[in-house]
C-alpha positions in Angstrom: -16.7 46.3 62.1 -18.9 43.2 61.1 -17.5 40.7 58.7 -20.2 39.6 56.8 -17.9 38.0 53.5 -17.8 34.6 54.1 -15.9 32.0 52.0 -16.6 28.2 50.3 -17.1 26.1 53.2 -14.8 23.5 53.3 -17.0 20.4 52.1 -18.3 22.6 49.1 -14.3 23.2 48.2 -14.2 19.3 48.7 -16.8 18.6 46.4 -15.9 21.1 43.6 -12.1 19.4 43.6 -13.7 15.9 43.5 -16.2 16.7 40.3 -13.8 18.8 38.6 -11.3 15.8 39.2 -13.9 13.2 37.9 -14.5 15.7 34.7 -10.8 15.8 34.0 -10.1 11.8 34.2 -13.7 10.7 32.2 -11.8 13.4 29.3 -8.2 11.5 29.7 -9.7 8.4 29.3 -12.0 9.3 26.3 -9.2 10.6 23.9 -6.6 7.5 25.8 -9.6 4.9 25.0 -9.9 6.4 21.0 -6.3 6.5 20.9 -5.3 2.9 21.9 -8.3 1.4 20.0 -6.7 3.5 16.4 -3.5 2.2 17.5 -4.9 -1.3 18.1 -6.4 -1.6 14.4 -3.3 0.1 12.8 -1.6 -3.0 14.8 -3.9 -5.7 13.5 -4.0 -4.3 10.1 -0.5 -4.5 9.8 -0.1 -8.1 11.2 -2.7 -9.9 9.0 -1.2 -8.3 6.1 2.5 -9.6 7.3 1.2 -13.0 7.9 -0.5 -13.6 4.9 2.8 -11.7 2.8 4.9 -14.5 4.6 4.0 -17.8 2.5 3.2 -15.4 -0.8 4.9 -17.6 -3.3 4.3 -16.6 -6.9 6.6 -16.7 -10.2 6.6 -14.2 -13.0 7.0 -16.0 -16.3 7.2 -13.6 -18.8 7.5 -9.7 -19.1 7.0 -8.1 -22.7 7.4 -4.6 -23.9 5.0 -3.3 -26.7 5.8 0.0 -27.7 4.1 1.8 -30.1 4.8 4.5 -32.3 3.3 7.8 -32.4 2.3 8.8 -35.8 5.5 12.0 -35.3 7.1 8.1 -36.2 10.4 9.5 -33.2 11.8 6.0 -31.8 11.9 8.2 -28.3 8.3 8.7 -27.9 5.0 6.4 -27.8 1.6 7.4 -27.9 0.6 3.8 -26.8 2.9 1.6 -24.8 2.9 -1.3 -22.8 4.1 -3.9 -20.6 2.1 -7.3 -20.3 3.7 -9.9 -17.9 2.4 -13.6 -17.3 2.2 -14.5 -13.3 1.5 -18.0 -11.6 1.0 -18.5 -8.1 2.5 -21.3 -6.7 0.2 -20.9 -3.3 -3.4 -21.6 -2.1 -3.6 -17.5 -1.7 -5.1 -15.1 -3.4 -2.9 -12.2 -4.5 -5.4 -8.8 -5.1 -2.9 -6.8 -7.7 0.8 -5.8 -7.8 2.6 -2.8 -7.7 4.7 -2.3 -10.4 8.0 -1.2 -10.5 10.3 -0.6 -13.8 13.9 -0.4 -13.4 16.3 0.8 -15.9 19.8 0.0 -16.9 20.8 3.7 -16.2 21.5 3.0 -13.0 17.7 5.1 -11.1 16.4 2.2 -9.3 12.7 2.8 -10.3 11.3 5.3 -12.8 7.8 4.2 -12.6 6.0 2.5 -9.5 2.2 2.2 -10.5 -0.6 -0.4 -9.1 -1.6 -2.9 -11.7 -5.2 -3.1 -11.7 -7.7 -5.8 -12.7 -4.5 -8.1 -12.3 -6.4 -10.9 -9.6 -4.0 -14.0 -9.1 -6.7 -16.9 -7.3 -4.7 -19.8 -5.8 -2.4 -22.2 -8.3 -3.6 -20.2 -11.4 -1.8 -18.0 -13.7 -2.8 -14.7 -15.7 -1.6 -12.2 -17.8 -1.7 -8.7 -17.2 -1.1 -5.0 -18.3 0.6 -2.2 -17.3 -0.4 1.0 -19.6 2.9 3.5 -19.9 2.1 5.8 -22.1 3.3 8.2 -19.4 7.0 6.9 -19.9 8.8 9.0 -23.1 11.8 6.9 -23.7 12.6 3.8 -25.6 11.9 0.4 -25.0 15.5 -0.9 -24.7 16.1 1.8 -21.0 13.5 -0.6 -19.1 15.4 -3.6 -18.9 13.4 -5.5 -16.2 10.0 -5.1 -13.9 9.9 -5.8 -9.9 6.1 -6.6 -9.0 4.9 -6.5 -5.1 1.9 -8.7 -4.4 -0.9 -6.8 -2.8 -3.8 -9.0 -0.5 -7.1 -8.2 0.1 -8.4 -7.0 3.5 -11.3 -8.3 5.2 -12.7 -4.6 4.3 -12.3 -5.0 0.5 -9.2 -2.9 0.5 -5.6 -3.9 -0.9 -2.5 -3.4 0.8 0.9 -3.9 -0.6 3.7 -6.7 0.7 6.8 -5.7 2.1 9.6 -5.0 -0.9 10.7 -9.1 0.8 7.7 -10.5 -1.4 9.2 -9.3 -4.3 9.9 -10.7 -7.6 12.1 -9.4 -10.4 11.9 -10.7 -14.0 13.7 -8.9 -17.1 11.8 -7.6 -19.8 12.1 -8.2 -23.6 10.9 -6.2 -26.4 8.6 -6.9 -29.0 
């Protein structure tokens, strides 16, 4: 009988291993190298936005509720409702908008959390700003007072909130 089957030589088999081995690292370290960077700019991201939360110094000094009736004329319902608070900063930073949060007497910690737009607080200044909540159906008096976060602006454009740490908490009257 005559063999004539023959098998990889040896320094094919060697060769295979090696570029298969090559092909399986240069995958590795693409999805590692994309992974680290995401995690890397998560990282940063969340640093700047800690370091420029830790001297946020700003004052709330006033908070007013406005509701208004419906035309039904039912105390517990508003078809045009507001809150308009006052804020002054009290540092050289610029806050980009707040988040809102009302918190009522009931004992729920917050019923509404909502971003405040068009609410920009430059450096030493103060402004005024509303919050529309004509979602809310309830009277005035449940809202007793209004926790705003300060949000900063990115070096993309985008806002990110403050920790709840930068907080400030101001009870609300009626008008």
């Amino acid at each position: 009988m005559n063999k004539t089957k023959k098998g990889v030589s040896p320094l094919i088999a060697t060769v295979l291993i090696i570029g298969f081995t090559i092909v399986l690292a240069a995958v590795v370290m693409q999805w590692g190298g994309s992974f680290v960077r995401d995690l890397t700019e998560k990282t940063a991201e969340s640093t700047t936005v800690a370091t420029e939360c830790i001297g946020m110094n700003f004052e709330i000094v006033s908070a007013k509720y406005f509701p208004e009736m419906s035309l039904g004329g039912s105390p517990e319902t508003f078809s045009d409702a507001n809150i308009t608070f006052k804020v002054t900063s009290n540092v050289d930073k610029k806050i980009k908008s707040f988040v809102a949060l009302l918190q009522h007497k009931s004992g729920s910690s917050e019923s509404l959390s909502t971003q405040v737009a068009g609410c920009e607080v430059t450096g030493y200044t103060s402004k005024e700003c509303k919050i529309d909540t004509t979602l809310i159906i309830t009277t005035g008096t449940d809202a007793d007072s209004i926790k705003l976060i300060p949000m900063i602006e990115l070096s993309d454009g985008s806002a990110k909130g403050c920790t709840i740490d930068a907080a400030k908490t101001y009870e609300i009257s009626i008008s």
